[in-house]
Backbone as CSV, one residue per row, in Angstrom:
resi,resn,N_x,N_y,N_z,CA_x,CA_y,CA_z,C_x,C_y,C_z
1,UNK,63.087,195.313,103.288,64.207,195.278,102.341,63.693,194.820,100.986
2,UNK,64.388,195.792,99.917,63.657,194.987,98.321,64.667,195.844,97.762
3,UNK,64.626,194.555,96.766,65.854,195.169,95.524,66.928,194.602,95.598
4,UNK,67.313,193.688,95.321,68.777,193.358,95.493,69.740,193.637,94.446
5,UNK,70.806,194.270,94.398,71.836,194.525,93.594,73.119,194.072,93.894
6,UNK,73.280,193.846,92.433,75.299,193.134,92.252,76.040,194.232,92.300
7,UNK,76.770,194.945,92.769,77.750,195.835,93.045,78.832,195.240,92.295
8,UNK,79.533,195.184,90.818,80.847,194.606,90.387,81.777,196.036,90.127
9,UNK,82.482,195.708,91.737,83.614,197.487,91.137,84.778,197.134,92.316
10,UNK,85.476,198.051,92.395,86.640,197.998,93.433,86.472,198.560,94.775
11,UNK,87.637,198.265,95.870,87.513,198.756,97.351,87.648,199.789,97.419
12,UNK,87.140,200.986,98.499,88.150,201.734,98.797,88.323,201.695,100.416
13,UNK,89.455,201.617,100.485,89.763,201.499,102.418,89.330,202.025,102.946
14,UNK,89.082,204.182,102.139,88.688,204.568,103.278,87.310,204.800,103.570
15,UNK,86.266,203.878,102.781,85.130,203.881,102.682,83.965,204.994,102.388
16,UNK,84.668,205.804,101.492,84.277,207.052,100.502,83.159,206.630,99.893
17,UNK,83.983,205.972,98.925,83.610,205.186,97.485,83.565,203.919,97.516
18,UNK,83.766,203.400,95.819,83.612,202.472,95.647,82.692,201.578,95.936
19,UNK,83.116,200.217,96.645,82.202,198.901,97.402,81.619,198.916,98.579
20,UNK,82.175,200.291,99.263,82.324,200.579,100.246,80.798,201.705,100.166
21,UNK,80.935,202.367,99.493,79.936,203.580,99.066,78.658,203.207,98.899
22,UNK,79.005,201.889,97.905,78.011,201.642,96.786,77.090,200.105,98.279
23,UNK,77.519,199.854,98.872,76.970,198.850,99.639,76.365,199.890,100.978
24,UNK,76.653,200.901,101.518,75.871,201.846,102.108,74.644,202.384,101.878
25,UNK,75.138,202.831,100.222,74.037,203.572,98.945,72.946,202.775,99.363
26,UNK,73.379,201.466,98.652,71.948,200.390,98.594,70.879,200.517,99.682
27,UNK,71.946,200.172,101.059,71.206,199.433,102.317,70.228,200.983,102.615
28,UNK,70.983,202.469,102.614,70.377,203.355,103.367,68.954,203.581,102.218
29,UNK,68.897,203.116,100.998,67.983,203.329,100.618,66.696,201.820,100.119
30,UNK,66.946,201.129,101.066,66.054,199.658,101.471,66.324,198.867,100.602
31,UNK,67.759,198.678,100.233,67.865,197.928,99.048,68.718,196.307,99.602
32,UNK,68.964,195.093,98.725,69.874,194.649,99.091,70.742,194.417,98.098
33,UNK,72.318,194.634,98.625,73.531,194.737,98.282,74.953,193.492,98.299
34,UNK,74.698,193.176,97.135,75.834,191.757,96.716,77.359,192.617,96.215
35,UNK,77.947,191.551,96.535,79.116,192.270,95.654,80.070,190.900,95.128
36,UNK,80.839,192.021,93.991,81.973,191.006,93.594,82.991,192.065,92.594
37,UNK,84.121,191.914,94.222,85.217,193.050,93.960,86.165,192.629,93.076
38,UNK,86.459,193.418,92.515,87.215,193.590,91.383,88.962,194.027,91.357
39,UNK,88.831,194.860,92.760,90.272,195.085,93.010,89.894,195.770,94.304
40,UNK,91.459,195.884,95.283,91.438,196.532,96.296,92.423,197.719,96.066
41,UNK,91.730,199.127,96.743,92.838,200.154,96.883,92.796,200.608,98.660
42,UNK,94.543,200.920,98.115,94.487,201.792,99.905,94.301,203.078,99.124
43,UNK,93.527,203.716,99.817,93.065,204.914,99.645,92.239,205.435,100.677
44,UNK,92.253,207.069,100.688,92.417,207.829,101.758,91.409,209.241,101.151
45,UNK,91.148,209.822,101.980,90.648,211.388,101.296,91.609,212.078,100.495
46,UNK,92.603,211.979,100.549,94.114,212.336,99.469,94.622,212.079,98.512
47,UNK,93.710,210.449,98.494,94.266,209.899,96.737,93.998,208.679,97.078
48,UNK,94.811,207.785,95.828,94.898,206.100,96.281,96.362,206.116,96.146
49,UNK,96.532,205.103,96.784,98.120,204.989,97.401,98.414,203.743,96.348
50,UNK,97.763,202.806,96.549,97.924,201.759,95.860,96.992,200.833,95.580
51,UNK,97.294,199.538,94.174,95.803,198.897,94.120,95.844,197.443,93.624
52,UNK,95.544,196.919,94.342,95.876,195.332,93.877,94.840,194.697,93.102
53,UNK,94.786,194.209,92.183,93.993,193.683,91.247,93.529,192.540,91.860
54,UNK,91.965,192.403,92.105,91.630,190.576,91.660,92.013,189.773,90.904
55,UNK,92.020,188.208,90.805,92.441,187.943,89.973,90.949,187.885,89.145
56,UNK,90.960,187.443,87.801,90.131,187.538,87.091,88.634,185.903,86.977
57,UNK,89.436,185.126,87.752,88.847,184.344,87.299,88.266,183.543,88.551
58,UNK,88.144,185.041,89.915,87.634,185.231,91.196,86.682,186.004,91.120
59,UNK,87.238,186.929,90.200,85.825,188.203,90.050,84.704,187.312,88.729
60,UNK,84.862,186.322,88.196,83.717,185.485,87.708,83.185,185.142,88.821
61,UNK,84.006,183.998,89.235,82.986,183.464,90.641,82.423,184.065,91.394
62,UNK,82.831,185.426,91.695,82.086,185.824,92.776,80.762,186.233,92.378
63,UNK,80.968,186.692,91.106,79.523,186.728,90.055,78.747,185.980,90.320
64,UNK,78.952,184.460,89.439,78.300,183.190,89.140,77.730,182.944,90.523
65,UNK,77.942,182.999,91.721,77.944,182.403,93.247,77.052,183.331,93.310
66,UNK,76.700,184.334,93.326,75.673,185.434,94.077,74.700,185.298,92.912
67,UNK,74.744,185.205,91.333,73.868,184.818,90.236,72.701,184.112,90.694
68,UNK,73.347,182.849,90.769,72.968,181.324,91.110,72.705,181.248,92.322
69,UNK,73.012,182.293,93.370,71.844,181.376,94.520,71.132,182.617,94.779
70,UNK,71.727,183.786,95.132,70.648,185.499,95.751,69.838,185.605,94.358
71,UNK,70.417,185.867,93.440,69.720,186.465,92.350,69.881,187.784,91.988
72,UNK,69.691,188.489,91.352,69.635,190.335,91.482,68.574,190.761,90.417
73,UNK,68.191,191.958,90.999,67.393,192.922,90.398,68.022,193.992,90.027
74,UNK,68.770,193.898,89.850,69.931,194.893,88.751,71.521,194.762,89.970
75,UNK,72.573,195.038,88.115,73.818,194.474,88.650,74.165,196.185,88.546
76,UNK,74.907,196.909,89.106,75.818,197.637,88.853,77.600,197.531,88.669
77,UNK,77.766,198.059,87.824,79.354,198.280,87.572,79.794,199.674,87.838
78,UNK,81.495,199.237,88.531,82.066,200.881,88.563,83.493,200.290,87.975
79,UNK,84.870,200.376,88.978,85.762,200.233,88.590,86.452,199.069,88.180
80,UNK,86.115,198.689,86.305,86.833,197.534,85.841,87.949,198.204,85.191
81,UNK,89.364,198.222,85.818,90.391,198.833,85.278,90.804,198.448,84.512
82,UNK,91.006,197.148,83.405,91.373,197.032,82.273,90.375,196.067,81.513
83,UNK,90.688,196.322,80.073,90.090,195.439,79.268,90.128,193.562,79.350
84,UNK,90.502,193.075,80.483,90.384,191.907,80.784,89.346,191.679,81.732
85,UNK,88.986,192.489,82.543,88.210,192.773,83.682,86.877,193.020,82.710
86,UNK,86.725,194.284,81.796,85.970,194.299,81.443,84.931,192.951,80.280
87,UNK,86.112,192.497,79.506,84.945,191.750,78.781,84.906,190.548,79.598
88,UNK,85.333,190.132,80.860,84.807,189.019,82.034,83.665,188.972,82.388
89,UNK,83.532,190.598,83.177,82.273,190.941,83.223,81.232,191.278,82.632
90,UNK,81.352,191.716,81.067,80.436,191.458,80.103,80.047,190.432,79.782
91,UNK,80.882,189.171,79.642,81.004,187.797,79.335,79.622,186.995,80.443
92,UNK,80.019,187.440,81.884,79.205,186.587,82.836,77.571,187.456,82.473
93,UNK,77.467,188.864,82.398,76.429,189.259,82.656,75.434,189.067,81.283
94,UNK,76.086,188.663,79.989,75.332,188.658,78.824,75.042,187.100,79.406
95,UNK,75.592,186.314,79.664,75.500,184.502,79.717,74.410,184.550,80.734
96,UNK,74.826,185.143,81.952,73.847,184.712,83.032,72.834,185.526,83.625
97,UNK,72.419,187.155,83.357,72.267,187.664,83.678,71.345,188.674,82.628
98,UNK,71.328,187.726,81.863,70.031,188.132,80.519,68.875,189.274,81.446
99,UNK,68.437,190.035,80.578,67.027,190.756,81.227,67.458,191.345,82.527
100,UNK,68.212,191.124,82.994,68.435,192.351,84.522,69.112,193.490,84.124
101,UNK,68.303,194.664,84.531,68.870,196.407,84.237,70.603,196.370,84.411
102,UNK,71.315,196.617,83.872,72.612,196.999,84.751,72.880,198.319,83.858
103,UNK,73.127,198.917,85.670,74.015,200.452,85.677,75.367,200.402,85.383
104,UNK,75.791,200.931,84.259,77.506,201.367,84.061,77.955,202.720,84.644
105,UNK,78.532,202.494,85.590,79.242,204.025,86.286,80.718,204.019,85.732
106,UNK,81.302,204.333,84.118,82.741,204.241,83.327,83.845,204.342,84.449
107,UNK,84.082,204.192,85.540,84.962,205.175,86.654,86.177,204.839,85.609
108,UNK,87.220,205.909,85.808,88.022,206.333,84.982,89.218,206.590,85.997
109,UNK,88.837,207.731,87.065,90.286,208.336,87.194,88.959,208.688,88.807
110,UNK,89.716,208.652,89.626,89.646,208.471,91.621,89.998,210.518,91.524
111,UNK,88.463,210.476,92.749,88.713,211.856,92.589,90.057,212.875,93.147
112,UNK,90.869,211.920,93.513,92.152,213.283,93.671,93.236,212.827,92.941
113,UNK,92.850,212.291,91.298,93.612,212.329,90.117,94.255,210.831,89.909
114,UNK,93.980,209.773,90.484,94.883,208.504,90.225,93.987,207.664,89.075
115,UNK,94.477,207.394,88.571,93.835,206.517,87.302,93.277,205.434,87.508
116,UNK,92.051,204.998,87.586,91.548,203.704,87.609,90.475,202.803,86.892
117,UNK,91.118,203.323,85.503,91.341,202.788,84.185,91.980,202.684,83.423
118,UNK,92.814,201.121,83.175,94.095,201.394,81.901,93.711,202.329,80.805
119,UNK,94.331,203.337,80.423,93.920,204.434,78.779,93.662,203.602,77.894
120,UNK,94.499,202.313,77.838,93.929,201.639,76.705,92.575,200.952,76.317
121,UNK,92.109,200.946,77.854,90.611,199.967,77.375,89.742,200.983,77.579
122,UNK,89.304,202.128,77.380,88.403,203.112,77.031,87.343,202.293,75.720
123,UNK,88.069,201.997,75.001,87.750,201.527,73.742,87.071,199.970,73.538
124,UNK,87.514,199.419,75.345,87.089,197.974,75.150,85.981,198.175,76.139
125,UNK,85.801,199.514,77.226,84.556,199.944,77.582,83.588,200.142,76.435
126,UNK,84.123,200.753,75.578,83.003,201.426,74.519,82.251,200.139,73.946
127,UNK,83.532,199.488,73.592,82.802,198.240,72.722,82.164,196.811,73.445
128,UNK,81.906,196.905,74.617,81.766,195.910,75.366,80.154,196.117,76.026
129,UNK,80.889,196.857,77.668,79.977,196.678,78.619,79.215,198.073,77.935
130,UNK,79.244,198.926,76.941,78.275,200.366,76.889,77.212,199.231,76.740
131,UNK,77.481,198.911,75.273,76.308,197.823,74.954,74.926,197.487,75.748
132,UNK,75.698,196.688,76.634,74.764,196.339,77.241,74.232,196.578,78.478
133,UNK,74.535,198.075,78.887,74.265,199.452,79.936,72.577,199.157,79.362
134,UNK,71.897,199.207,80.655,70.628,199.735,80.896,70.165,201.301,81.241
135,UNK,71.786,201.986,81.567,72.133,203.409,81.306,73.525,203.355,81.885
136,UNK,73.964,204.104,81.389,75.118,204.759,81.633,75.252,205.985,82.945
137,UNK,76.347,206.289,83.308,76.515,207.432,84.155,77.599,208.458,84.354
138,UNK,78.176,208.475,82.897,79.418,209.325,83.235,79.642,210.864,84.097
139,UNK,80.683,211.111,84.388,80.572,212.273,84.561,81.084,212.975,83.404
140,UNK,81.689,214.509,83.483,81.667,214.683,82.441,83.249,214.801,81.415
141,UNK,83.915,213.964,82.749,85.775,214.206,82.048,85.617,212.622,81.366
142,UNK,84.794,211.692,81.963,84.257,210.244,81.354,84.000,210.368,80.051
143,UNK,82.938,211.637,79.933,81.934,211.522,78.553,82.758,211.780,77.660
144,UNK,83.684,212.835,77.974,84.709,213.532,77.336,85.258,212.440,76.398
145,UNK,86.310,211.669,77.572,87.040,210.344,76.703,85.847,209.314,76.098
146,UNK,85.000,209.242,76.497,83.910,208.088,75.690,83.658,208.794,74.377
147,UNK,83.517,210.027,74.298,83.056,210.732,72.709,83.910,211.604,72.142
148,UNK,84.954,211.701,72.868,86.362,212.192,72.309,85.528,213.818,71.867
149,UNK,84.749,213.893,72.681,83.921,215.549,72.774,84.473,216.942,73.522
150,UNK,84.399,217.507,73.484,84.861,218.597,74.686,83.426,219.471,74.871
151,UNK,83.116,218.906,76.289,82.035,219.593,76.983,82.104,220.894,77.769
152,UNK,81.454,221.811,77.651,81.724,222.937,78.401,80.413,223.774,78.803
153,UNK,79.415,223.108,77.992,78.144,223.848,78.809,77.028,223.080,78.502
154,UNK,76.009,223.145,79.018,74.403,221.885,79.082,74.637,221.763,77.529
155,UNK,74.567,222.529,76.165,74.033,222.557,75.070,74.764,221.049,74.744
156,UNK,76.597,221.132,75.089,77.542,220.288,74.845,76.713,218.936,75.468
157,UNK,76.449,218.554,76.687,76.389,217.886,77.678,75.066,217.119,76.680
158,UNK,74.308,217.815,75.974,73.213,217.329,75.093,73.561,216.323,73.706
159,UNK,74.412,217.043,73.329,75.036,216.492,72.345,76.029,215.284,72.317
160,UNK,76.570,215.540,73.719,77.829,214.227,74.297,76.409,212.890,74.561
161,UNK,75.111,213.232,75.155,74.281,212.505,75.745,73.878,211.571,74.459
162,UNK,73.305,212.398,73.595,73.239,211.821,72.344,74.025,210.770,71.531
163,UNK,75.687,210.961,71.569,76.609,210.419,71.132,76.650,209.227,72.378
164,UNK,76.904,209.396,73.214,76.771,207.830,73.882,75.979,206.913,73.710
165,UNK,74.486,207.409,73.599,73.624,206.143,72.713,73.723,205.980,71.840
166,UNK,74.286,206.019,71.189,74.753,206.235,69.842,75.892,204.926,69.878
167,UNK,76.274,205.034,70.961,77.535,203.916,71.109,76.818,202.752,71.754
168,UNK,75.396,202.372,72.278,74.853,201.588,72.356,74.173,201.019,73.538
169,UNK,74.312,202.736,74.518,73.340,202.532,75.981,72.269,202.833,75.741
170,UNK,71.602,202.253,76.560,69.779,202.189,76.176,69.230,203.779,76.673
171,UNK,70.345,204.211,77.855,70.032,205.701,78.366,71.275,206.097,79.051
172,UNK,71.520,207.286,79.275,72.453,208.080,79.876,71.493,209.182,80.944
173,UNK,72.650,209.045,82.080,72.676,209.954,83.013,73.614,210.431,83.180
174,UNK,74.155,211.897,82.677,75.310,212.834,82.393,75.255,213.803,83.400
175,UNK,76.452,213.413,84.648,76.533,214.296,85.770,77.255,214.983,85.256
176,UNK,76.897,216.979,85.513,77.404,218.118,85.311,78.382,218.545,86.290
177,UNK,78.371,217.878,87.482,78.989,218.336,88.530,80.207,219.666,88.397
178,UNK,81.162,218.962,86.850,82.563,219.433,86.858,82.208,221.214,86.223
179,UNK,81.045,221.287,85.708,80.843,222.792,85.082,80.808,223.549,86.014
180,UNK,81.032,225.365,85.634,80.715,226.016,86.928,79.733,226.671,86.956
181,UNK,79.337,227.186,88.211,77.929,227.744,87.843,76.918,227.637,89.693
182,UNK,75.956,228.091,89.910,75.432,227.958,91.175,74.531,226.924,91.301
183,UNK,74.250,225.907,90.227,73.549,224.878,90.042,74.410,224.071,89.066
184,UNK,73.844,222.187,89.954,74.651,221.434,89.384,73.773,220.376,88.731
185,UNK,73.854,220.957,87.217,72.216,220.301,86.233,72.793,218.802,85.842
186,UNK,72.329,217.411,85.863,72.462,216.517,85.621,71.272,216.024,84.799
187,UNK,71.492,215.179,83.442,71.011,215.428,82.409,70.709,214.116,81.765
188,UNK,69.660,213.569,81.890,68.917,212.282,81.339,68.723,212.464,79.900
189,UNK,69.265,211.127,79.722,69.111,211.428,77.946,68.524,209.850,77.411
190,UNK,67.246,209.650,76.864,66.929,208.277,77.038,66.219,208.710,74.784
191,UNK,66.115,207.339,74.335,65.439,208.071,73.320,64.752,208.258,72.786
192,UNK,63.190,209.026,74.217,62.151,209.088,73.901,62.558,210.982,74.644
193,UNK,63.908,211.367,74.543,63.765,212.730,75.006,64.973,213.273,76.362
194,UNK,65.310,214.155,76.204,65.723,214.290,77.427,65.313,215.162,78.601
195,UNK,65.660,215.159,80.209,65.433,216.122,80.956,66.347,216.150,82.044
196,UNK,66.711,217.497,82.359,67.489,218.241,83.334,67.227,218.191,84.414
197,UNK,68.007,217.815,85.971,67.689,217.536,86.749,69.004,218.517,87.829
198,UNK,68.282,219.759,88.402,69.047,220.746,88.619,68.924,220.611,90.173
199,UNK,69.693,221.243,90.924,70.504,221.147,92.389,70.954,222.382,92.819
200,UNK,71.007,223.193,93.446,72.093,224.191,94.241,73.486,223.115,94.602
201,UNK,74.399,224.536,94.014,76.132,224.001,93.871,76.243,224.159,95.478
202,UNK,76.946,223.300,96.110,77.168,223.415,97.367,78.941,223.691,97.596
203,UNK,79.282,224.647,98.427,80.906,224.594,98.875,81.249,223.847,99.246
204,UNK,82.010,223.101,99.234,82.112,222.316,99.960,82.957,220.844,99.081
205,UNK,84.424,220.939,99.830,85.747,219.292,99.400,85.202,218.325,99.558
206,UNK,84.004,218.430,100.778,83.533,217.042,101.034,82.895,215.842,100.126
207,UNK,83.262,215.644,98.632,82.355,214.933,97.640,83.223,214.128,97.181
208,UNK,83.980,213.351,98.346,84.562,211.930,97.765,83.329,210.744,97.446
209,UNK,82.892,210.401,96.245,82.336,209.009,96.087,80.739,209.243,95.768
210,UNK,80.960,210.504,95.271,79.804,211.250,94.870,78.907,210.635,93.874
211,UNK,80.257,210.349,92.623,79.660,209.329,91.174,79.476,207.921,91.844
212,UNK,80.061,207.119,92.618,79.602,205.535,92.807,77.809,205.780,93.415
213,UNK,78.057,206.818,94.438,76.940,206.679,94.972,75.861,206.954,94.245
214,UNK,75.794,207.927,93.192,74.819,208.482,92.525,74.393,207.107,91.831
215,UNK,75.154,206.245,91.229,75.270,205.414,90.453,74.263,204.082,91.167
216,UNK,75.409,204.126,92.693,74.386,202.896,93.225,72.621,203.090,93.701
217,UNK,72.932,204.355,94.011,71.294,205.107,94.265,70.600,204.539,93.251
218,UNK,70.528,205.236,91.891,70.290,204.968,90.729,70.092,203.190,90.356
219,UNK,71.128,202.464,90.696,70.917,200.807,90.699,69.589,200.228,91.494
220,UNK,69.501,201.091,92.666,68.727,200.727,93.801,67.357,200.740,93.530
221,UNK,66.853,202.053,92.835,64.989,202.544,92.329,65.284,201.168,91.606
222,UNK,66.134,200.920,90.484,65.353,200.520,89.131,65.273,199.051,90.174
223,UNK,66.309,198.455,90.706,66.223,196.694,91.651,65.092,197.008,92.211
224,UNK,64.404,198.098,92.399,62.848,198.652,93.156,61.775,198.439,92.665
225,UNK,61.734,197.990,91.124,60.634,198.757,90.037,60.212,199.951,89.974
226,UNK,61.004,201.193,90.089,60.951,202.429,90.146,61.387,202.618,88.411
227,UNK,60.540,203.666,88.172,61.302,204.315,86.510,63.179,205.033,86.581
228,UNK,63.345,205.026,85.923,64.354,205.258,85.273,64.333,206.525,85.640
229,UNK,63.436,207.751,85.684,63.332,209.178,85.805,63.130,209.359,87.642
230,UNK,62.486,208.280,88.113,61.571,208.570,89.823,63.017,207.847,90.183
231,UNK,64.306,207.195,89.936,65.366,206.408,90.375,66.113,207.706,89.989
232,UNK,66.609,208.892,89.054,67.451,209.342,88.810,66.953,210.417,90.444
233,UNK,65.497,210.860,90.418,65.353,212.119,90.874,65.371,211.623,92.502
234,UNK,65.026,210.022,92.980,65.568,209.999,94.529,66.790,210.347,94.076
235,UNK,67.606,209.823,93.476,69.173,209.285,93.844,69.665,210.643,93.768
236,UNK,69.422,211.824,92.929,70.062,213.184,93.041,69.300,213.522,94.629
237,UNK,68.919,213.274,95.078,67.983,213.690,96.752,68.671,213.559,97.396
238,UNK,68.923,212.326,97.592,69.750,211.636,98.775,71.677,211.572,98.423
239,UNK,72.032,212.165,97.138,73.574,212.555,96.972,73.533,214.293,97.449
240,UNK,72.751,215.138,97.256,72.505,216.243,97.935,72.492,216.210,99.360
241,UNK,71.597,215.797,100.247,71.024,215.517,101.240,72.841,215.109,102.278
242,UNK,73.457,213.696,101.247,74.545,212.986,101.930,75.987,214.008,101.839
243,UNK,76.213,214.726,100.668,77.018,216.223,100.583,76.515,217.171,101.530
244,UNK,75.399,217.514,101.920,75.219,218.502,102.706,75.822,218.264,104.386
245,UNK,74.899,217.054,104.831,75.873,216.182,105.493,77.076,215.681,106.086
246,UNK,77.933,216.156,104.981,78.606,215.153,105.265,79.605,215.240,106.383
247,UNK,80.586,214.317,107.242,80.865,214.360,108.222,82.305,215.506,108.159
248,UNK,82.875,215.459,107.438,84.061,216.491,107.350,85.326,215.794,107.937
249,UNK,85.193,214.151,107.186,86.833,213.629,107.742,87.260,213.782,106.793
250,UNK,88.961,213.526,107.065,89.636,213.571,106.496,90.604,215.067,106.363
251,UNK,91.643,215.035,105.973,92.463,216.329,105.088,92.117,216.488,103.635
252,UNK,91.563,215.713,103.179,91.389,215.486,101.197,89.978,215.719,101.130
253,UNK,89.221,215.345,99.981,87.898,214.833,99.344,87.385,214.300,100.662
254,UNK,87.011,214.645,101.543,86.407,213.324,102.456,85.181,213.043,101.890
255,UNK,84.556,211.948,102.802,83.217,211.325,102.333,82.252,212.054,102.540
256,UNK,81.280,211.927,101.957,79.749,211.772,102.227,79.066,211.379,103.162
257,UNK,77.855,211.650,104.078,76.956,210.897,104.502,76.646,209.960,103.965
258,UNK,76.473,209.077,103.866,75.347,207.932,103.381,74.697,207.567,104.205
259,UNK,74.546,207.723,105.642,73.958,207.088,106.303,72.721,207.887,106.700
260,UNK,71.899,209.115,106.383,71.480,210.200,106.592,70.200,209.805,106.619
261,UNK,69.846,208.557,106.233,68.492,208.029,106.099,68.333,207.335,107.311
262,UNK,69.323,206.671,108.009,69.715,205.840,108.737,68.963,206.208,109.854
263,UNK,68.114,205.860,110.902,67.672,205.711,112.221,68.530,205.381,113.126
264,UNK,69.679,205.536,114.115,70.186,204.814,114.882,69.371,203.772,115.373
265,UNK,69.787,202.619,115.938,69.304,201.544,116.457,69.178,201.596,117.524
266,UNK,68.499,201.650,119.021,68.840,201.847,120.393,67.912,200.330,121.201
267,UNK,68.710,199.450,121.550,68.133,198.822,122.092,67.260,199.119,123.275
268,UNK,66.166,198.120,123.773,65.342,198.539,124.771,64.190,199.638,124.388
């Protein structure tokens, strides 16, 4: 086991996404996985039903407590739904958490359309936690609202990449997923250059928790000492690999594999 990562994002019940995703992500790829949830949703392959907020000054502690005694080799973030959440967690990670990589995954809106970001703090994302992103990971309805851009093909996706560092991430990883096409090009933009990182489009509903995971993959190389480029190109491996996979629950979005790395255990 190596690598330990802070997971700061929300539940999901039905263990798609989210804390749930992102603490699989880690372990199936030899990592270790802290957390400090931010909110709980019931949610299902169909949507989220509903979502109860942490309180705010639980999701510090749970920070400060895993800070101060585990430690981490990079923190990741996903779902801080409002601008109180967010500059908390900017607040603990600039104070205590100096020099460790952290991944920003913007989550915005739950893939079968429920919002899980107030509209209003887009702006207290921008001005906060981009900052101090060791990269970013939007997808591309994210990048959209982060650069008030309209993306519609790689050339766009270049130009949106650009404009986010611009807003003050050290690098971007711009998933294409939402374009159409028989390949699904995801697009590193750091600013010594960028490069394209292409996939066969697969059929397939099964891609609930697609962005946390890519995201926590991605958390996992760099808590590794892996580059920034050898962390993007496992983590597109093993989100391919876990879509191809995947088990086919649910009526909705179901999940992913994550466990595809996994050995069963058999005693004796």
């Amino acid at each position: 086991m190596k690598g330990r990562v802070l997971i700061v994002a929300g539940s999901d019940s039905g263990g798609g996404a989210g804390i749930q995703a992102d603490i699989k992500t880690v372990t199936a790829l030899g990592g270790y996985a802290a957390t400090a949830i931010t909110a709980l949703t019931a949610q299902d392959t169909t949507g989220v039903h509903g979502v109860f907020p942490v309180p705010i000054d639980f999701i510090r502690q749970q920070m400060l407590v895993v800070l101060g005694d585990i430690g981490a080799d990079c923190i990741k973030t996903g779902m801080l739904h409002n601008s109180e959440v967010i500059e908390a967690v900017s607040d603990i990670i600039e104070q205590h958490a100096a020099g460790i990589p952290v991944v920003v995954d913007p989550v915005m809106v739950a893939k079968g359309g429920a919002a899980l970001l107030d509209p209003d703090s887009a702006e207290t994302l921008k001005s906060r936690i981009l900052k101090i992103a060791s990269v970013i990971t939007p997808n591309l309805p994210e990048a959209e609202v982060l650069t008030g851009m309209t993306i519609e093909n790689l050339d766009d996706m270049t130009r949106a990449g650009a404009a986010l560092l611009e807003l003050g991430a050290r690098a971007v990883v711009l998933k294409g997923g939402h374009l159409p096409g028989a390949q699904v090009h995801d697009l590193l933009v750091t600013p010594d250059g960028n490069e394209v990182f292409s996939a066969p489009r697969m059929d397939t509903i099964h891609t609930h928790g697609t962005g946390c995971t890519m995201a926590s993959a991605l958390a996992t190389g760099l808590a590794q000492g892996m580059t920034l480029r050898d962390s993007l190109a496992r983590a597109q491996s093993y989100v391919h690999e876990a879509i191809r996979t995947a088990p086919g629950f649910g009526s909705g979005h179901g999940p992913i594999n994550h466990g595809h790395t996994v050995k069963p255990y058999r005693a004796g």
